[in-house]
C-alpha positions as CSV (number, residue, x, y, z in Angstrom):
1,X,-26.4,-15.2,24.2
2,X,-24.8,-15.3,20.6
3,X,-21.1,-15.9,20.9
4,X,-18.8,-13.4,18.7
5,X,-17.3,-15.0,15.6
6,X,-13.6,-12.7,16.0
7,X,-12.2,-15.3,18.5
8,X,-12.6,-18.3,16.0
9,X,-11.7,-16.3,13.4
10,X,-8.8,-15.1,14.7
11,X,-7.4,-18.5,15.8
12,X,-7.9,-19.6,12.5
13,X,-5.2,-16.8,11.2
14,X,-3.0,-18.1,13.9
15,X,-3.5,-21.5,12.7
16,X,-2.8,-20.5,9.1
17,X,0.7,-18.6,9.9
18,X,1.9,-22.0,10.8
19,X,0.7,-23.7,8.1
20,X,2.6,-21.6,5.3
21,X,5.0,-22.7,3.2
22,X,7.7,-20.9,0.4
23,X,5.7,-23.1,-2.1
24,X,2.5,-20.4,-2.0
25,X,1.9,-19.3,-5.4
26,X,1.2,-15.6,-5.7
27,X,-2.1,-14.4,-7.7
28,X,-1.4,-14.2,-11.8
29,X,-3.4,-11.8,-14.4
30,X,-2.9,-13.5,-18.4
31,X,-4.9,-11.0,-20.9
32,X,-6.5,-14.1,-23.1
33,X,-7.6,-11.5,-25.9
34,X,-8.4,-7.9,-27.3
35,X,-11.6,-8.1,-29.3
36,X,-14.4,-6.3,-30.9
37,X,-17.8,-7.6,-29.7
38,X,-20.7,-5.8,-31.4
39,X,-19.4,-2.2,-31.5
40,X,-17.4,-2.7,-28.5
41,X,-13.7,-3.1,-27.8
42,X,-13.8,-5.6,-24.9
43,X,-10.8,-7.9,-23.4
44,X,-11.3,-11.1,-21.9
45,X,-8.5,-12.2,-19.3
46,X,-7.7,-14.7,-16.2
47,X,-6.7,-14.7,-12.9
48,X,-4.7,-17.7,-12.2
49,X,-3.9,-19.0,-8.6
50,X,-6.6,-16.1,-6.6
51,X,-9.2,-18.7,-5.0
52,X,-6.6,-20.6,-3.3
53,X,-7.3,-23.3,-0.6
54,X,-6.6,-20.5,2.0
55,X,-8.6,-18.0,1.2
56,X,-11.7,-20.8,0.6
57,X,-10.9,-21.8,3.7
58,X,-11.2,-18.1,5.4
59,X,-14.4,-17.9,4.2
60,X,-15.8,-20.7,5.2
61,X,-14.6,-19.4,8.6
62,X,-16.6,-16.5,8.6
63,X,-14.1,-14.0,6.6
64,X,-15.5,-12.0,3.6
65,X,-12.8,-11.4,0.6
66,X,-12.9,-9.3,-2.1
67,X,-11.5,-8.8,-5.3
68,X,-11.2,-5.2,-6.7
69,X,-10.2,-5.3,-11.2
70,X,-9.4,-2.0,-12.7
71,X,-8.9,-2.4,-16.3
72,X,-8.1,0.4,-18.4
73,X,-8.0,1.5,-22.0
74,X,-4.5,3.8,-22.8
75,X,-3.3,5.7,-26.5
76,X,0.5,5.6,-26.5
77,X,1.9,9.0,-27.4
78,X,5.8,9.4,-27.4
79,X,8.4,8.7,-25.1
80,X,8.3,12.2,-24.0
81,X,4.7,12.6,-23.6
82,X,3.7,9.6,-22.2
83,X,0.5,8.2,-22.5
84,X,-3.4,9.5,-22.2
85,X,-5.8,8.1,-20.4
86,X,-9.4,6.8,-22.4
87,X,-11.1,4.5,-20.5
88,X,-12.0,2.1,-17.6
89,X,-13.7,-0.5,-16.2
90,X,-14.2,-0.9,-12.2
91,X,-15.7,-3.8,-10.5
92,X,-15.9,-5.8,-7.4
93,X,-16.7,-9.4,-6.5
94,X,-17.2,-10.3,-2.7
95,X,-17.6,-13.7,-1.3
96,X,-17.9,-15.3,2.0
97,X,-19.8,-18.5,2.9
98,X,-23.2,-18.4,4.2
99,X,-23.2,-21.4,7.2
100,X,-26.8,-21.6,7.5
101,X,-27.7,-21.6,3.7
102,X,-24.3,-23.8,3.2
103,X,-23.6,-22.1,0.4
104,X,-20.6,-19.4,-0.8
105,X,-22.3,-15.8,-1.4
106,X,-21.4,-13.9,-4.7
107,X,-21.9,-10.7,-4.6
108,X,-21.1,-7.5,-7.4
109,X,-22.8,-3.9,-7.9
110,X,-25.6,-5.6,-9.7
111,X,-26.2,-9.0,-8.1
112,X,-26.2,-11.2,-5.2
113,X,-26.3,-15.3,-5.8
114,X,-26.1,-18.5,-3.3
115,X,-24.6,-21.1,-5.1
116,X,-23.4,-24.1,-3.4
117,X,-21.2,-24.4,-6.9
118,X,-17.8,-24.2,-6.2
119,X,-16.6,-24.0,-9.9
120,X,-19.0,-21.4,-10.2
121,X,-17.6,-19.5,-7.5
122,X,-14.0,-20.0,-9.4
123,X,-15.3,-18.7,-12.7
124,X,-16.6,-15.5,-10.9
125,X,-13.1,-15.1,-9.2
126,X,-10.9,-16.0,-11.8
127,X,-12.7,-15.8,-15.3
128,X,-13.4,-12.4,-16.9
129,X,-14.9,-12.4,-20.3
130,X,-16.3,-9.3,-22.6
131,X,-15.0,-6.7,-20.3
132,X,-16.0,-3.3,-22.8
133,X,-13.7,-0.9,-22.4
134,X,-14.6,1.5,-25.3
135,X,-17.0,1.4,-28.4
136,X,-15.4,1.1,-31.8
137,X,-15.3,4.9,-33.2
138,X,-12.7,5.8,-29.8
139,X,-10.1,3.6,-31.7
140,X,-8.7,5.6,-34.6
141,X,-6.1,4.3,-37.5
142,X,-2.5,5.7,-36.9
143,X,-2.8,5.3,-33.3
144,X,-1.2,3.0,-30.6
145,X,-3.2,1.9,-27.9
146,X,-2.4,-0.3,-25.0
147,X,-4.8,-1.7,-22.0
148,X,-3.9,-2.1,-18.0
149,X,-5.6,-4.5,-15.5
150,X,-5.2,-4.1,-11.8
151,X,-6.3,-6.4,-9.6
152,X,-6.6,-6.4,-5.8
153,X,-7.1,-8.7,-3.5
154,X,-8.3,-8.5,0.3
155,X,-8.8,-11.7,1.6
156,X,-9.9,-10.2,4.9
157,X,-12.5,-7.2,4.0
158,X,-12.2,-3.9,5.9
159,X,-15.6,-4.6,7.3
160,X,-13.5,-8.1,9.2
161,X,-10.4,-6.3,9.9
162,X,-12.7,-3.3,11.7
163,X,-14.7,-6.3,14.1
164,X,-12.1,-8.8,14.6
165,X,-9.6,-5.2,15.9
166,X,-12.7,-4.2,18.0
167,X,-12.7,-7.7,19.4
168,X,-9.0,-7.8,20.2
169,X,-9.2,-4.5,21.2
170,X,-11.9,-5.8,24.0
171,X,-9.3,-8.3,24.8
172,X,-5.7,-6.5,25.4
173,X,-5.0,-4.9,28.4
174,X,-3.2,-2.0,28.6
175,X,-0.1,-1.6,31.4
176,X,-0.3,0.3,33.9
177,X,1.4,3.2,34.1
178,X,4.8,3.4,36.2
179,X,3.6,5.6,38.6
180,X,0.7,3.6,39.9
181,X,-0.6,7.3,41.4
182,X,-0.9,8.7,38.3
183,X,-4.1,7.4,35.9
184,X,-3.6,8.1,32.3
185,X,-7.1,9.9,30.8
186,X,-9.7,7.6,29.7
187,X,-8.8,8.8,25.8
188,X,-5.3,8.0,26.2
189,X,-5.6,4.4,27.4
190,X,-8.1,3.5,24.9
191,X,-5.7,4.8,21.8
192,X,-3.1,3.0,23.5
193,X,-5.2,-0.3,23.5
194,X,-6.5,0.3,19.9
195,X,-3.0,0.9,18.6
196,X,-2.0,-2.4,20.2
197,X,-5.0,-4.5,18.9
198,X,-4.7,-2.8,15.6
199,X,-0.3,-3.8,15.1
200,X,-1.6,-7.6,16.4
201,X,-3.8,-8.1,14.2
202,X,-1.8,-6.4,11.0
203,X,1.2,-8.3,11.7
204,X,-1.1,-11.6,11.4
205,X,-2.6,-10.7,9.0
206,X,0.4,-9.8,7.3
207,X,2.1,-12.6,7.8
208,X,-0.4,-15.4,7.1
209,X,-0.6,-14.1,3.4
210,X,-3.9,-12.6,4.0
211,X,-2.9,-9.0,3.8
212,X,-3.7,-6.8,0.8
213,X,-2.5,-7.9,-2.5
214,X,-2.0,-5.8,-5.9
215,X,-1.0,-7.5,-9.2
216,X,-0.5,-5.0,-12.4
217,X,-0.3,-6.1,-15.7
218,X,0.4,-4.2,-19.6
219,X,-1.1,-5.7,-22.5
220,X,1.3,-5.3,-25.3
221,X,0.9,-1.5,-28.0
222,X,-1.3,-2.6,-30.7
223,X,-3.3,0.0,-33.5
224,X,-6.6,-0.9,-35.4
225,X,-6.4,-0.3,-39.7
226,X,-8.8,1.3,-41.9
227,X,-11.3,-1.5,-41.7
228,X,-11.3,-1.8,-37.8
229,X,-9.5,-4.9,-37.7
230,X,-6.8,-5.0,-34.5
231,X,-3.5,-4.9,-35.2
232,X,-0.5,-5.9,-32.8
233,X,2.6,-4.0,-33.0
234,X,4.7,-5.3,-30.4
């Protein structure tokens, strides 16, 4: 009979709550460049500190992580009008480590790798070049443009969070109600139980650091001139 993964899994974000400390660096986004490539407006950035030791070592564990980027394109208006939207760029990478295979899965909209690599596992985490945001005719002279990246980061995936709760929910018992005559309905008890498992396992989550993160960053106004070339402005 296969054994269940959770329990393991589970101990191992015990484990980790002890073993943090105020030195943790938090995830970093650096735009490297705004650049034409082709006909295309693309930015290259970085990620630094996001595949840390801990979250390498959840998926060795069994844990799948994820790492959501929204970057988006933005034309400046006035301080009373604010800003309009132009364009954006969505993407996910997913990773976990494949035991059997010994090797870390990568995994995006449009492709699936095994790579026993771990440098190449880094670069797909924290390395993000040519990302095309708009082609060159959307930039027009006279106008101030800016860009936004968003990055988040679940180093337990809403697929782990759902099994390991189901799991824990298997494993907390309810009390019994005060009047030991009285049954609560089947319905009851098992929201009770749910609601239990499902605070446990937030609050470690939580608290080991491997709880939803979201990093923002603003690229600085710039404006393009008559011959296309990108200009900063601030």
């Amino acid at each position: 009979m296969k054994r269940s993964p959770w329990p393991s899994i589970f101990c191992f974000l015990i484990a980790a709550l002890s073993a943090i400390t105020a030195t943790a660096q938090e995830a970093r986004v650096v735009i490297d460049s705004l650049r034409w490539e082709a006909s295309a407006f693309c930015v290259d950035f970085h990620v630094d500190s996001l595949l840390t030791t801990a979250l390498l070592n959840g998926m060795q564990r069994g844990l799948t992580s994820s790492a959501q980027l929204r970057v988006q394109l933005w034309r400046k208006r006035s301080r009373w009008f604010g800003s309009t939207f132009l364009a954006e760029r969505y993407y996910e990478i997913k990773s976990t480590y494949e035991a059997w295979e010994k090797k870390y899965s990568l995994v995006t909209a449009g492709e699936r790798r095994l790579t026993g690599s771990l440098d190449l596992v880094r670069r797909w985490w924290e390395q993000h070049r040519g990302v095309a945001l708009a082609e060159t005719k959307q930039l027009q002279p006279g106008r101030r443009y800016f860009v936004t990246i968003e990055l988040i980061i679940e180093p337990v995936s809403k697929e782990n969070l759902n099994e390991i709760r189901g799991w824990l929910a298997g494993e907390v018992k309810p009390s019994a109600p005060r009047d030991s005559t009285q049954q609560a309905p089947a319905d009851t008890t098992a929201a009770r139980t749910n609601s239990v498992s499902g605070r446990l396992l937030n609050l470690i989550v939580n608290l080991t650091g491997f709880g939803k993160q979201v990093v923002t960053i603003q690229s600085g106004v710039f404006g393009v001139d008559m011959n296309g070339r990108l200009l900063r402005q601030n």
